[in-house]
C-alpha positions as CSV (number, residue, x, y, z in Angstrom):
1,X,96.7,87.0,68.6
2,X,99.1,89.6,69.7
3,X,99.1,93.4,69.2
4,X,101.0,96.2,70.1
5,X,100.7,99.5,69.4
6,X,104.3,102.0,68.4
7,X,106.2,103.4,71.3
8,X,109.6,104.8,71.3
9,X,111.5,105.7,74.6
10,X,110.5,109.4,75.9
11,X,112.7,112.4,75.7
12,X,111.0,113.2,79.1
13,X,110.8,110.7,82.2
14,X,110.6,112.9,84.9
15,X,106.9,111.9,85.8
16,X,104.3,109.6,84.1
17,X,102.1,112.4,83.2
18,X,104.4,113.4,81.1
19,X,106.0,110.3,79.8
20,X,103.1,108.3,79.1
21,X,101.2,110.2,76.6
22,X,105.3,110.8,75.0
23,X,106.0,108.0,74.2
24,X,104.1,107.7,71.5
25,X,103.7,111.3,70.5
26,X,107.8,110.2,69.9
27,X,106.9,107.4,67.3
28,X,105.8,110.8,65.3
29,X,109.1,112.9,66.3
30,X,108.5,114.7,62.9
31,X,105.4,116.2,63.1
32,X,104.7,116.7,67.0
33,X,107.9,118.7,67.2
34,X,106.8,121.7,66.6
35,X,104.1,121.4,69.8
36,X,106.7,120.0,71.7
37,X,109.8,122.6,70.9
38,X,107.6,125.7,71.9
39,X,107.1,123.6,75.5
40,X,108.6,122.1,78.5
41,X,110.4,125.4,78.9
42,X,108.9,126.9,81.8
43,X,109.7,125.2,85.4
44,X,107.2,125.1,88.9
45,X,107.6,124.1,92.3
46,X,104.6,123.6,94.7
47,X,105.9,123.8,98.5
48,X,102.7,122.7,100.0
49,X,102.6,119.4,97.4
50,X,104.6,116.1,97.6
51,X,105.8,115.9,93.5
52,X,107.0,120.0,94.6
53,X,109.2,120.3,91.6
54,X,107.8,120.0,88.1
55,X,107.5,121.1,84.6
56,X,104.7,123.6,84.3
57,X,102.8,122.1,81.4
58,X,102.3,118.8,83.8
59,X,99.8,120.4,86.7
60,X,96.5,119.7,88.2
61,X,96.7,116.3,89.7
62,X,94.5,116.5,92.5
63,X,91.7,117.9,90.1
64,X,92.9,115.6,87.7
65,X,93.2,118.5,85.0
66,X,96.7,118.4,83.4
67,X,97.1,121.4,80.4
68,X,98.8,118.7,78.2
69,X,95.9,116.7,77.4
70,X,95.1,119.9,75.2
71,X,97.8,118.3,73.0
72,X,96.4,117.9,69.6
73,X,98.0,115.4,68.7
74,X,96.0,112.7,70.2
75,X,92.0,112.1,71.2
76,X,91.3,111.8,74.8
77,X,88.6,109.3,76.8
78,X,88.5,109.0,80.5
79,X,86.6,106.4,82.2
80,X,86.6,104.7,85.5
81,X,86.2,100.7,86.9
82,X,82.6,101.4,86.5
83,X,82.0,103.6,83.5
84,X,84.0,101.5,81.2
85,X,81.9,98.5,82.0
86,X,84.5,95.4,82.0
87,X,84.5,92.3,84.2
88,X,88.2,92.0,83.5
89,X,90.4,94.8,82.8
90,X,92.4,92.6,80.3
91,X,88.9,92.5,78.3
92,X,89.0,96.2,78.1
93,X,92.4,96.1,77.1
94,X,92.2,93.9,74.2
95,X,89.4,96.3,73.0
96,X,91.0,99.2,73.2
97,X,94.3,98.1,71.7
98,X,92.1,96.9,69.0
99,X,90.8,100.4,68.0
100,X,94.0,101.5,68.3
101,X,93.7,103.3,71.7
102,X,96.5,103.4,74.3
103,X,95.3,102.6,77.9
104,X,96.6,104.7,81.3
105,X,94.9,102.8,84.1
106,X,95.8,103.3,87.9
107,X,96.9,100.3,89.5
108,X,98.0,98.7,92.7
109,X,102.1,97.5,92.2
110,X,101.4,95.1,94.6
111,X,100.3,92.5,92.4
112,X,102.9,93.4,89.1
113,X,106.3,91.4,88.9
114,X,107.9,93.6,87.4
115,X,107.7,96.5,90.3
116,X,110.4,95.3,92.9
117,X,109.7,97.9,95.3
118,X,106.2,96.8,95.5
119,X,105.8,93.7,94.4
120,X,103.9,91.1,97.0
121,X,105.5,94.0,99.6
122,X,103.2,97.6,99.9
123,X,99.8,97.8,98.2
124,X,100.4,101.1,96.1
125,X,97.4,102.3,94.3
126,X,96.3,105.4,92.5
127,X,99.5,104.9,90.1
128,X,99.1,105.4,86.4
129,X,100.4,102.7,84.4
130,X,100.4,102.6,80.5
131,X,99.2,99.8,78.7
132,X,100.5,99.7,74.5
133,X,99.8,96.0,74.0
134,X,99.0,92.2,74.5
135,X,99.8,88.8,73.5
136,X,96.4,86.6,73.6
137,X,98.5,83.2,73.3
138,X,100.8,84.1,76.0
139,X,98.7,85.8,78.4
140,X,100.7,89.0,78.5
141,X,100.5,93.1,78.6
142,X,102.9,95.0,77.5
143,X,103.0,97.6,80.0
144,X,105.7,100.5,80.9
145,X,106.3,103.1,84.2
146,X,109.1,103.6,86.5
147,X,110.0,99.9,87.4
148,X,113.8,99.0,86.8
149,X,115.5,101.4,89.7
150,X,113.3,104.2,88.7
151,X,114.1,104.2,85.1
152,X,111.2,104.4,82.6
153,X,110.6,100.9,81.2
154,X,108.6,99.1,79.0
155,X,107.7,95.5,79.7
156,X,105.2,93.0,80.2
157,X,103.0,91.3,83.1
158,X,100.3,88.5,82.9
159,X,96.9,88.7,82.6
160,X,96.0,87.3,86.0
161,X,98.9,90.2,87.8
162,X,96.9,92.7,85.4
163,X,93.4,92.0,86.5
164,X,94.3,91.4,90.1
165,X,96.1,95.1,89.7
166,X,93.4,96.8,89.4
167,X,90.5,95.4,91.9
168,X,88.9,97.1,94.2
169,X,90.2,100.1,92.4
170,X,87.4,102.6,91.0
171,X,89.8,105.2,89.7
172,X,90.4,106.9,86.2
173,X,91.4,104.9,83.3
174,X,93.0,107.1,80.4
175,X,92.0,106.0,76.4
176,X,94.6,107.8,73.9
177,X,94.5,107.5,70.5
178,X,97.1,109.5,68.0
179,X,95.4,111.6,65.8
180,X,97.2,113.6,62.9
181,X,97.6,117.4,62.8
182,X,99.1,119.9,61.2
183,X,100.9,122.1,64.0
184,X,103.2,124.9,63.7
185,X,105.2,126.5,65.7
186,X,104.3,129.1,67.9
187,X,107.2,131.5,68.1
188,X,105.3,134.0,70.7
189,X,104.3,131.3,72.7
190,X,108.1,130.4,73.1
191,X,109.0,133.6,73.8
192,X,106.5,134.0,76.4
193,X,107.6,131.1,78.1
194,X,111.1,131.8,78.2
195,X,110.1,135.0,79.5
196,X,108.0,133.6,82.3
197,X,111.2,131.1,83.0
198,X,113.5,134.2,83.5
199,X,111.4,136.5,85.3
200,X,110.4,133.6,87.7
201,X,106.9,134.7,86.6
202,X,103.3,133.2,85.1
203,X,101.2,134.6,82.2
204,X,99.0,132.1,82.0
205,X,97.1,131.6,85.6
206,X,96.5,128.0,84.6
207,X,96.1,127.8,88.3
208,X,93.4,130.1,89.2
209,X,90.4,127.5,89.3
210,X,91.7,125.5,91.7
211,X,91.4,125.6,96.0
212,X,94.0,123.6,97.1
213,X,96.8,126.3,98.3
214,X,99.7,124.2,96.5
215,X,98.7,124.9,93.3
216,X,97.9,128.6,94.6
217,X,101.0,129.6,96.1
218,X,103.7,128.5,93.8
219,X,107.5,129.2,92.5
220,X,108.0,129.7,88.5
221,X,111.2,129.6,86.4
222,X,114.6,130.8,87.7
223,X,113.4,130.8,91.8
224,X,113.0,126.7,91.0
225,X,117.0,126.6,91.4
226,X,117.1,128.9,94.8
227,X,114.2,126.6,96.6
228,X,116.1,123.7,95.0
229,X,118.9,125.2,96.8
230,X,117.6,126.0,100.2
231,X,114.8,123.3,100.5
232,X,115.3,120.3,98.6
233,X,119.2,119.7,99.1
234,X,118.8,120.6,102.8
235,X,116.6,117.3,103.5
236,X,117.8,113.6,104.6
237,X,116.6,112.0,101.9
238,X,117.0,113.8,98.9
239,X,114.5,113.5,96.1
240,X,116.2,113.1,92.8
241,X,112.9,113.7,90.8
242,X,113.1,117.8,90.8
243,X,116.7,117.5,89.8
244,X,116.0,114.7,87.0
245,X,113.7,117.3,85.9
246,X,116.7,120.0,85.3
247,X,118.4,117.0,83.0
248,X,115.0,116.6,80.8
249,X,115.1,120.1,80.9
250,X,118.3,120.7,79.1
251,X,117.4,116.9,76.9
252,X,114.7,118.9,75.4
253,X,116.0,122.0,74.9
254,X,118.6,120.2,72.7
255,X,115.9,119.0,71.2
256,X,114.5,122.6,70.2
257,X,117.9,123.7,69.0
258,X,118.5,121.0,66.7
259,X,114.5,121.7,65.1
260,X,114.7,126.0,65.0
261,X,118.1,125.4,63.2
262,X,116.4,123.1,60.8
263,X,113.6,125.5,60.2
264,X,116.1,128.2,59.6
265,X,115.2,130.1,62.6
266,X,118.4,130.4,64.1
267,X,121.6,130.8,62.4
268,X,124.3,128.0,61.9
269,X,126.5,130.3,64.0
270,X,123.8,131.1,66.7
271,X,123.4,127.2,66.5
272,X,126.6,126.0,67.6
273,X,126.8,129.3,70.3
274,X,123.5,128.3,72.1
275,X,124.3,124.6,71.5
276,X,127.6,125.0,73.5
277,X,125.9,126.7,76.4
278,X,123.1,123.6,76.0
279,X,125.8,121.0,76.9
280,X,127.8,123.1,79.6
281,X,124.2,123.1,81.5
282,X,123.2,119.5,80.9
283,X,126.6,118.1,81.8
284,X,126.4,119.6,85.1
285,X,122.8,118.6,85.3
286,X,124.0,114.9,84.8
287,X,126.3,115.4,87.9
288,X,124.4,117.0,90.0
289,X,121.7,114.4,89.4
290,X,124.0,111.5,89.8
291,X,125.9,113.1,92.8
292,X,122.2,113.0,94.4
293,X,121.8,109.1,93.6
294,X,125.4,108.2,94.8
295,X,124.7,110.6,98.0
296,X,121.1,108.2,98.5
297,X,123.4,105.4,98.8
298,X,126.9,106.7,101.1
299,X,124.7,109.9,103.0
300,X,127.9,111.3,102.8
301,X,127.6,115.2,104.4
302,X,130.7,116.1,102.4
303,X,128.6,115.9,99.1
304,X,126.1,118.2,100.1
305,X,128.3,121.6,99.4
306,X,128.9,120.3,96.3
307,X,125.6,119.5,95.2
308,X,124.5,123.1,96.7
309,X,127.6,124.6,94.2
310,X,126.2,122.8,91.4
311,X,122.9,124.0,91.6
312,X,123.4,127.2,91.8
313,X,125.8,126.9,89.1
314,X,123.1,125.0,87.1
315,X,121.0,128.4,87.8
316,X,123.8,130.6,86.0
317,X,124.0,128.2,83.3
318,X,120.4,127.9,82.0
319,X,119.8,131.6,83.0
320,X,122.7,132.6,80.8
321,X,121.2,129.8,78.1
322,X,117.5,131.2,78.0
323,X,118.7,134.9,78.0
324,X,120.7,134.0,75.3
325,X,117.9,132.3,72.9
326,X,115.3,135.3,73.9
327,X,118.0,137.3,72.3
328,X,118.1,135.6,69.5
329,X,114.7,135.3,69.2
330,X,113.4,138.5,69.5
């Protein structure tokens, strides 16, 4: 017997979190777009935490509380090793596949074939992996996370690589299951995000519960591109991740253009205006993204000026883009 449940690739990969739980909201582009379009505006970075640069809706991972599984689009169950009650994991699977529930389990790459940079090399636990499916004759999962150089992928491991994956490991295990809703979109909400994203501030204090000083003292909206500036591009080893984020950025703003000038919210005019500005800012987030990868590989010091030039340039852009669309807007 084989099942597998619809995916589609994510308009968002900059972290699992985020593109797990996507990629099937994405099978139902049409009606999650208006939940999506009047989010992923506003931006965050955390100096005292190691992911530092993310999207704000993605958040509390040491609490593990993240705002958007508030999504409702989809039911939410979280378990653990010993609360779900398996003996294998690929028992649980099957189970939950069958009732039409998606799986995020944490697991150890160590034991998975498909992860090269772990694989039978560094025990790495504590990493969400989602499960969509599995083939009973062939003793397979279909699986996806950031396996082939990084890139979000969807594939498949055995049984045996899937139950060893996940010994020893008590940790959460994430059941998701689409449910349909009727969501429309929240034009304030919008606005008070792009606001937030241009006055580098936060109305929302999604924050304020938790101890840990990096979710306390944080950075919001425009001042992402200054520490991105100053902090980030003035390491060794430059993490691509916060600047990946700029290029989803700009992907789903794209993505908001094309719906408000469906829905008649924008004019054809005001379309084509904001939609020009839209692909200045995400061509020069592609560069300066990929002028980070190719500087990984050479360490070239000549690149860093002009990766520092780009970023500020990619502030000026999407400051110029946002201002633009509250002006529109209001």
């Amino acid at each position: 017997m084989k099942k597998c449940l619809p995916v589609a690739y994510p308009p968002i990969t900059s972290y699992p979190g985020i593109a797990n739980p996507m990629s099937f909201l994405w099978v139902h582009k049409d009606k999650v777009l208006p939940w999506i379009c009047d989010r992923y505006i506003q931006l965050i970075i955390r100096p005292n935490h190691y992911s530092a640069g993310d999207f704000y809706e993605h958040a509390d991972t040491e609490n593990f509380i993240r705002p958007n599984e508030l999504c409702p689009f989809y039911g939410l169950i979280r378990n653990n090793q010993t609360t779900a009650h398996f003996e294998k994991l690929t028992d649980y699977i099957e189970y939950n596949i069958n009732h039409e529930y998606y799986l995020e389990a944490c697991l150890d790459n160590f034991y998975l074939s498909c992860s090269p940079y772990y694989y039978q090399k560094s025990h790495i636990r504590i990493h969400p992996t989602f499960i969509y499916g599995y083939d009973k004759e062939k003793k397979v999962i279909y699986i996806s996370d950031f396996y082939e150089n990084s890139k979000y992928t969807q594939t498949s491991v055995t049984y045996d690589e899937i139950n060893k994956s996940i010994e020893g490991i008590d940790y959460f295990i994430w059941s998701y299951k689409y449910q349909n809703c009727n969501y429309e979109l929240n034009l304030n909400l919008l606005k008070l995000y792009i606001s937030d994203f241009l006055n580098s501030t936060d109305s929302f204090h999604k924050f304020e519960f938790s101890s840990p000083d990096y979710n306390r003292k944080a950075l919001f909206g425009l001042d992402y591109y200054q520490y991105a500036h100053d902090v980030f591009l003035e390491c060794e080893n430059i993490d691509v991740r916060p600047f990946h984020i700029l290029y989803d950025h700009k992907t789903i703003m794209q993505i908001r253009l094309e719906y408000l000038h469906s829905q008649k919210i924008i004019s054809p005019n005001q379309y084509q205006d904001l939609m020009e500005l839209t692909r200045q800012s995400l061509n020069n987030a592609l560069i300066l993204r990929n002028t980070i990868l190719k500087h990984s590989f050479t360490k070239k010091p000549k690149l860093i000026p002009r990766l520092k030039e780009r970023c500020l340039l990619q502030k000026d852009y999407d400051e110029n883009l946002f201002a633009r669309l509250f002006q529109i807007l209001s």
